[in-house]
N, C-alpha and C positions, 0 to 999 in steps of 0.2 A: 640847810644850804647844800651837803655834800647829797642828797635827794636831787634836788635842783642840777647840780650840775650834772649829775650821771644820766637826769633824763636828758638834759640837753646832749650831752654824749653821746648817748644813743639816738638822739631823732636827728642831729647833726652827722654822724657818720655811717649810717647802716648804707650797708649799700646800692639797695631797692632804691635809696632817693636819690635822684638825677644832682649833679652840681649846679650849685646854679651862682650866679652873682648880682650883688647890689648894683646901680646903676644904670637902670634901665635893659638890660642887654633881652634878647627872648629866649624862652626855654619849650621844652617841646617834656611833659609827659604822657604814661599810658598808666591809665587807671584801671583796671579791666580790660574791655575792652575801645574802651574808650581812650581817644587821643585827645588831652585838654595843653592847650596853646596859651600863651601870655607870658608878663613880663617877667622877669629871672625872680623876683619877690620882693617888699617894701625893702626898703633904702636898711640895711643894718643889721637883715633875715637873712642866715647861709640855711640853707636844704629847705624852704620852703616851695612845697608845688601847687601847681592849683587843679580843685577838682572839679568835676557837674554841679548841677544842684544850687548855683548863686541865680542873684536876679538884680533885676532894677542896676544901683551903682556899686553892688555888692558882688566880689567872688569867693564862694569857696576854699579854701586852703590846708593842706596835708602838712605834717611835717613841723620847722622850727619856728615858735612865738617868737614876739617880741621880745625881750629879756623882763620886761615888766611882768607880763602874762606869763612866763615860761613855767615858774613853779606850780602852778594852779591846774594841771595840767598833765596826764600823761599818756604819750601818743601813742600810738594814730588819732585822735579825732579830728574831727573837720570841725573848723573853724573861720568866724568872719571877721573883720576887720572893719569898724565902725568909719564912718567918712574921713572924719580930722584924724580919726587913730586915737584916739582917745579911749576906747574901750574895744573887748574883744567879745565877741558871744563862739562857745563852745558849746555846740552840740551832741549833746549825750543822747536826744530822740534821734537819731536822723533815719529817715527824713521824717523832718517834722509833717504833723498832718492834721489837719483843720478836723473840727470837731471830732476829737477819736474817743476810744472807749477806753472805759478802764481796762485792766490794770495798763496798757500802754502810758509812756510819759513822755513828751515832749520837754524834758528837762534841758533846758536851756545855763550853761555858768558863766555869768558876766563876769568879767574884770576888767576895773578902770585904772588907767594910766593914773590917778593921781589921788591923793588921799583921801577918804570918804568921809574922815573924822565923825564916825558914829551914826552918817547921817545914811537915809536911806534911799534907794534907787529907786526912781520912777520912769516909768514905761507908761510912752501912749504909742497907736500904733494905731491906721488901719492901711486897707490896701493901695499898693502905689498910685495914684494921681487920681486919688477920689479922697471925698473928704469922709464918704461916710462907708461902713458901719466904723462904730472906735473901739477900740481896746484901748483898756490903762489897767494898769497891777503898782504897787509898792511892795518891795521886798526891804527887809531888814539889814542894816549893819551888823549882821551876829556871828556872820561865819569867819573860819579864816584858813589857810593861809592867807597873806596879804589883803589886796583889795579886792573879795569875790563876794558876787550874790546869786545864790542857788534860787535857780527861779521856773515856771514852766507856766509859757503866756500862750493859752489857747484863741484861735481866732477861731471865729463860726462860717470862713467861707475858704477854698479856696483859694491861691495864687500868689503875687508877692505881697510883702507885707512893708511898709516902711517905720520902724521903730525910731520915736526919738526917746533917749535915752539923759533922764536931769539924776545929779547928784553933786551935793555940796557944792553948788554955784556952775558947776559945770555941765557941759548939756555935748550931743553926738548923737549921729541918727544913722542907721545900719536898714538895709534891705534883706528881707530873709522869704524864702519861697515857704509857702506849705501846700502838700497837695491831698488830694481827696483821700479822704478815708477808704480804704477797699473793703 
């Protein structure tokens, strides 16, 4: 617990992260050189910013988790934020990249808003607004802190990707880009 809140500590008060507030208001960061625009952060996120790199109804995100996902977790990485909010993907590859080589890893760490009670996470996925090619992975309830599953779901093309995400009766589906292998 005193891990948890120290990283919270720190990705909540450095000073590189812009303030920002719940309830809709806009926020303005620089990522490099890049300027990324959008709303202050989900409803209940202080120092959350957003970065490049989202797609489909997915953005990118620097900075403070939800409190569910916060210990799982420690910053800077970019992270997404599943539609309902029900699960986070943390990206450990970034950016992710369609069929890459070894040793490179697209390690991907889920955490679900709500108990997984042993059971394990399944992923199907393929690129947004087609039905084909598909991905699907099951990862194990084995890990922990909390509710996470260390995962790393290769796609063979390519572009956005839309993931729905089942576990223990509950279900959320996340947009994530990968781009070509160089």
């Amino acid at each position: 617990m005193a891990v948890a809140c120290a990283v919270l500590a720190v990705a909540c008060t450095s000073p590189s992260r812009p303030a920002t507030s719940s309830g809709g208001a806009s926020a303005s960061a620089r990522i490099g050189s890049e300027a990324v625009h959008g709303p202050a952060g989900p409803t209940g996120v202080q120092g959350v910013r957003y970065t490049g790199g989202g797609c489909g109804a997915t953005r990118l995100r620097l900075g403070a988790a939800p409190g569910w996902a916060s210990s799982a977790h420690p910053p800077p990485i970019r992270y997404a934020l599943a539609e309902r909010g029900g699960a986070a993907a943390f990206l450990f590859g970034y950016p992710l990249m369609a069929r890459h080589p070894r040793p490179y890893s697209d390690k991907i760490l889920w955490v679900v808003s709500s108990a997984r009670d042993g059971r394990p996470l399944r992923i199907t996925g393929q690129p947004l607004g087609a039905a084909a090619p598909v991905v699907s992975s099951t990862w194990p309830a084995d890990s922990s802190p909390g509710e996470i599953y260390p995962s790393e779901v290769v796609v063979p093309t390519a572009g956005c990707w839309q993931f729905t995400l089942a576990w223990h009766g509950h279900s959320d589906t996340i947009d994530l880009r990968y781009v070509k292998h160089r």
